[in-house]
N, C-alpha and C positions, 0 to 999 in steps of 0.2 A: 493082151497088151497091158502095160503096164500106163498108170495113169499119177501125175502129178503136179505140183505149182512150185515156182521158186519166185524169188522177189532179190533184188538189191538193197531190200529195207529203206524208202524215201526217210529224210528226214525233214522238218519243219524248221524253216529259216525266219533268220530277225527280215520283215520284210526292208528296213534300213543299211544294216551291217550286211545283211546275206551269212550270216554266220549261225550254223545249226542250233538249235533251241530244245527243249524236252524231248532230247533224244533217248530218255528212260523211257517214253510212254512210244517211242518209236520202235523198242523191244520190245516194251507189254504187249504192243497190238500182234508184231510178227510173232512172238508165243501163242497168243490167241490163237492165231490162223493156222500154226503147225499143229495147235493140239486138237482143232477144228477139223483137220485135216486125216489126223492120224482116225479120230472116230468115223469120220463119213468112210471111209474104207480107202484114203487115196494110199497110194505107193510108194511113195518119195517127196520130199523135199528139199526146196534146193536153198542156200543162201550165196548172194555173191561177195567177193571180195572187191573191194575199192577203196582209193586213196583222196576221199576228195569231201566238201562238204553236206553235198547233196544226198551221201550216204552212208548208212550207220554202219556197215561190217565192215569191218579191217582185218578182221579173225573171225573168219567162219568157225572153225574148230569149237572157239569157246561158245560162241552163241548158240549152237548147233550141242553140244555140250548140255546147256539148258534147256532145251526142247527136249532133249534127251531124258534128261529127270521127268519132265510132263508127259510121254506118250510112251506106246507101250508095243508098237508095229511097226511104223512108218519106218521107211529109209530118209537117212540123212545124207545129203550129200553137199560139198563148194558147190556154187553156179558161176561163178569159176575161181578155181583159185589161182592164180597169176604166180604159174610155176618160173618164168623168168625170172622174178625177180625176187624168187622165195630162194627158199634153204631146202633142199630134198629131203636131207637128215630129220630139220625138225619138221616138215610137212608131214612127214611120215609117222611120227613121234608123237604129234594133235593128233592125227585122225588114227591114228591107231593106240590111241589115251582113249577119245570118243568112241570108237569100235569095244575098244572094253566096256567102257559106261552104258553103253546102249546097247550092250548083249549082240552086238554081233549087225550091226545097220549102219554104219560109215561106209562112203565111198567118197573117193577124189572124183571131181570132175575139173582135169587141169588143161587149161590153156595158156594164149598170150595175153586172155583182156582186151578188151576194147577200148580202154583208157590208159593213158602212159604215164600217168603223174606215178606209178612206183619205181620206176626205173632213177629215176634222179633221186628219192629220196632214196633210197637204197643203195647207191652209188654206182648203178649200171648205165654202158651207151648206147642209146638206142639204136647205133650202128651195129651191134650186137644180137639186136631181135630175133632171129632167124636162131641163129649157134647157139643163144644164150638157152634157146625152150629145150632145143635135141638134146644139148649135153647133160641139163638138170634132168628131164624125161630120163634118161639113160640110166642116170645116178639113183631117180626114187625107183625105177624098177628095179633096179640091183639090190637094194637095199628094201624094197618088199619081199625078195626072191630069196633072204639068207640074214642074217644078221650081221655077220662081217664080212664085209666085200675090200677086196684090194681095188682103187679107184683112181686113176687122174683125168685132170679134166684142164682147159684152161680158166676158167671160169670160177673156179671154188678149188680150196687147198685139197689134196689127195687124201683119201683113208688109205690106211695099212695096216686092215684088217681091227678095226676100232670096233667093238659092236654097237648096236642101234638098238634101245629098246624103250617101251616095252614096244612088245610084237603083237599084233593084231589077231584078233579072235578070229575073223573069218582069215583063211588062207587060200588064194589070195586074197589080200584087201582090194577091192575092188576100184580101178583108174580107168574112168572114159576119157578120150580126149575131146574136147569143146573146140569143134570151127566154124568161123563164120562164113566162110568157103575157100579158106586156103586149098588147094589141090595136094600142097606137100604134107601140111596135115594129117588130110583125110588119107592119101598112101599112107604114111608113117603107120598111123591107126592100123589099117587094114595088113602092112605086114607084120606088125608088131601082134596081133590077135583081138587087141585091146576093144573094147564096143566105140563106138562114136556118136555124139551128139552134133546135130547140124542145127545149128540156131538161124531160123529165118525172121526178120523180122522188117523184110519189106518185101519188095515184088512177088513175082508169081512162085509161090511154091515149086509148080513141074518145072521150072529153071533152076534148081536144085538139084535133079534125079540126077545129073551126070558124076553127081558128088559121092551118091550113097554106089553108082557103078562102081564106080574108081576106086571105091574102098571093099568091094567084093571082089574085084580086080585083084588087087593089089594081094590083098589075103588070100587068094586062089594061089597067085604066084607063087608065096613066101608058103604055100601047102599047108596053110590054117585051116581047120575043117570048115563049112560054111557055117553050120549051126553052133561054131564057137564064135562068130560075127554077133554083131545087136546093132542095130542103129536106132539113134532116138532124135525126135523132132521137138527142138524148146522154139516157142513164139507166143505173144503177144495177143490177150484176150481176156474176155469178161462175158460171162454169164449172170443175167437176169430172170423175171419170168416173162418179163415183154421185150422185146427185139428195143422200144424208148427207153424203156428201163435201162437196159448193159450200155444204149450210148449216149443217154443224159449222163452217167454215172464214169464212164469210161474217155470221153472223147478230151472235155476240156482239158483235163490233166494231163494227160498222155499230148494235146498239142504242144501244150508249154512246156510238156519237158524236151518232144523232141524237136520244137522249134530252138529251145533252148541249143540242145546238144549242137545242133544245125550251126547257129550263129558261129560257135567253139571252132568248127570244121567248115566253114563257109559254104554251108546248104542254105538254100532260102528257106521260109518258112513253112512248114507241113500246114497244108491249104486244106479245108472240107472233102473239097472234090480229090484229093490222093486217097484220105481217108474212106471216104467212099467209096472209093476204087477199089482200096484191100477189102471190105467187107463185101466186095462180089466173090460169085462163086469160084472164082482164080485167083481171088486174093491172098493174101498171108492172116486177116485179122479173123481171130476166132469170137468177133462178138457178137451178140445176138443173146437168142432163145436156146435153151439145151438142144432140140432141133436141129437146130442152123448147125450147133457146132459139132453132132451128130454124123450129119452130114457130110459134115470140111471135113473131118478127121478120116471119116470111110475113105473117100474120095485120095485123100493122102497118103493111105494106105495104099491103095490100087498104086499109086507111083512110086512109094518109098519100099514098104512091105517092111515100117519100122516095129520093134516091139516095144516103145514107150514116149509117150507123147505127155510135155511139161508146158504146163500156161504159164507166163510172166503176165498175173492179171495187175499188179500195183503198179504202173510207167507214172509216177507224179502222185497228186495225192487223193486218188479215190476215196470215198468215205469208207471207214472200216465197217461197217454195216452190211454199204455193199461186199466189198469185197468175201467177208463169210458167209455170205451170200450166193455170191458166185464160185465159191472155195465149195458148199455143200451140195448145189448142182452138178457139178464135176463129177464129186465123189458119189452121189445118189443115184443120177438121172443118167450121165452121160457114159460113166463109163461100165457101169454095166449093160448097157444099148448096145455102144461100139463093141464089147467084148462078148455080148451075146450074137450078136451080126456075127463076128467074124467066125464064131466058132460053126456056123452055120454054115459060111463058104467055106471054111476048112472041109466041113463033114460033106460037102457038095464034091467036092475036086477027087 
C-alpha cells in the first residue's frame, strides 16, 4: 500500500480584516513537510487547489514544482484540482512541465471541489456542474492520450488538431478521479480505468464500501482488468506519541475550521461528542497513537482492499512541530506496520 499526506496549505489571517497574512512562511512550512515527507519514506503528496482566503494554493502545479526541486522520490500530485473550472490544455501542460522537473512524479488528482468560489471567478454556472467536469475529463484525457486531438465540446472552443506540449515523461500521466461520494463519479472512474480516490472525512467509513463496489462494477462492465483498478482513501488525521498529544494538537483547529466551513453551509457547530465519535473504532478520524492508526487503516483495508491511503493532517492551524511530527510517524512507524501486516495476509490466502 501506498502511504501519504496532502494539505490545502491553511493560511494565517489578519484576526481584524480576516484577510491572509505571511502567506510566504505558509509555503516555507508546506516545503518543510513535503521534504520531511519525501525522507521518512512516504509515497505521495498532495496539494489542493482553492479560491479563497483561508488558503494558499491556487496553483498546485507551481507549488508542487518547488517541492520538486527539494525532494528526490516522493510523488506529487493536486489534492484536487478543480477540473470544472480549469482549462484541460493548460492542466495538462503544468503537470506535465512538473512530471519533467521532477523526473517522472506528477499526477492529477482531478475533481469538482468542494468549494465553488472558482466557477464565478472564472466565468462558469454552477448550473453547469455535472457537464462542465465530463466534458473537461474528456478533453484532458484526449489530450494525455496524443498530442493533437480533434475536440468539440460545449464548454471551451474546439481544437483542430492544435498540438499540446510539452508532453509528460511518465506515459500515461497519471489522473485519479477525487469523490466525495458522487456515484456518477465513482462509475465514470471505474469505466474510464482511471484509479479513484474516495475522500471521507466524516461518518462511518464502511458506509463507503458501496462506492469502491460500484467502481469495480462499473470497470468489470466497461472490461477493465481488475488489477488495472486502485482505489485510494484520503481523510483526516494526526499522529502523536500519546493518544493527548495527536488531540491537544489536532482538535481545537480542526473544530474552528469546521465549525467554520459549517456556518458557510448551515451545519451547526462540530461539538466534542461528534468528534469523539470519529475517533472510535467506526470512525473516519485517524488520530491518536501510530497504534490506533495502525489499526483503523488494517481494518479499512478489510472493507475497501484500497492500495493507498492519504492523511489531511493540517484542518486549521496545527503547530508545524506537530505536524512533522505526525508527518514522520506515518512515514516510520505506521506504514511499514500496515505494509508489513498486509503482506502477511497476502502470503496467508
Amino acid at each position: 500500500m501506498q502511504f501519504g499526506a496532502y494539505t490545502f496549505v491553511e493560511t494565517r489571517r489578519d484576526p481584524l480584516t480576516g484577510e491572509p497574512v505571511d502567506v510566504d512562511k505558509s509555503f516555507a512550512d508546506v516545503l518543510e513537510q513535503i521534504e520531511l515527507a519525501d525522507r521518512v519514506g512516504l509515497d505521495v503528496f498532495g496539494l489542493g487547489e482553492h479560491h479563497r482566503p483561508d488558503y494558499a494554493v491556487s496553483a498546485p502545479a507551481v507549488a508542487l514544482a518547488a517541492a520538486a526541486a527539494r525532494t528526490k522520490r516522493i510523488r506529487l500530485t493536486s489534492a484536487v484540482t478543480v477540473l470544472s473550472s480549469d482549462d484541460p490544455v493548460r492542466v495538462y501542460q503544468q503537470f506535465a512541465t512538473l512530471d519533467l522537473l521532477s523526473g517522472g512524479r506528477a499526477e492529477i488528482m482531478a475533481g469538482r471541489g468542494s468549494f465553488i468560489e472558482s466557477f464565478p471567478l472564472f466565468g462558469y454556472n454552477l448550473e453547469d456542474y455535472d457537464e462542465l467536469f465530463a466534458e473537461k475529463l474528456d478533453l484532458l484525457l484526449a489530450i494525455r492520450a496524443k498530442p493533437k486531438v480533434a475536440w468539440k465540446g460545449r464548454h471551451r472552443p474546439p481544437l483542430n488538431g492544435q498540438g499540446v506540449y510539452p508532453r509528460a515523461l511518465q506515459q500515461p500521466l497519471p489522473v485519479w478521479i477525487a469523490s466525495g461520494g458522487t456515484p456518477q463519479s465513482v462509475a465514470r472512474a471505474g469505466m474510464l480505468g482511471l484509479p479513484l480516490a474516495i475522500a471521507i472525512i466524516g461518518g462511518e467509513p464502511a458506509r463507503f464500501a458501496p462506492l469502491a463496489e460500484l467502481y469495480r462494477e462499473a470497470g468489470r462492465r466497461a472490461g477493465v482488468a481488475p488489477d488495472a483498478l486502485a482505489v485510494g482513501i484520503n481523510g483526516h488525521g494526526f499522529l502523536a506519541d500519546t493518544r493527548e498529544a495527536a488531540i491537544d494538537a489536532f482538535f481545537p483547529p480542526y473544530a474552528e475550521v469546521m465549525s467554520r466551513v459549517g456556518r458557510e453551509r448551515g451545519w451547526p457547530p462540530l461539538t466534542r461528542a461528534q468528534f469523539d465519535q470519529g475517533l472510535g473504532p467506526r470512525g473516519h478520524l485517524m488520530v491518536g497513537t501510530p497504534d490506533e492508526a495502525i489499526t483503523k487503516i488494517l481494518a479499512q483495508h478489510e472493507v475497501f482492499g484500497h492500495q493507498r491511503y492519504l492523511m489531511q493532517m493540517q484542518v486549521g492551524a496545527q503547530p508545524q512541530a506537530a505536524i512533522l511530527r505526525s508527518i514522520e510517524l506515518l512515514g516510520t512507524v505506521v506504514a511499514p506496520a500496515v505494509r508489513e501486516e498486509l503482506a502477511k495476509r497476502k502470503a496467508q490466502v
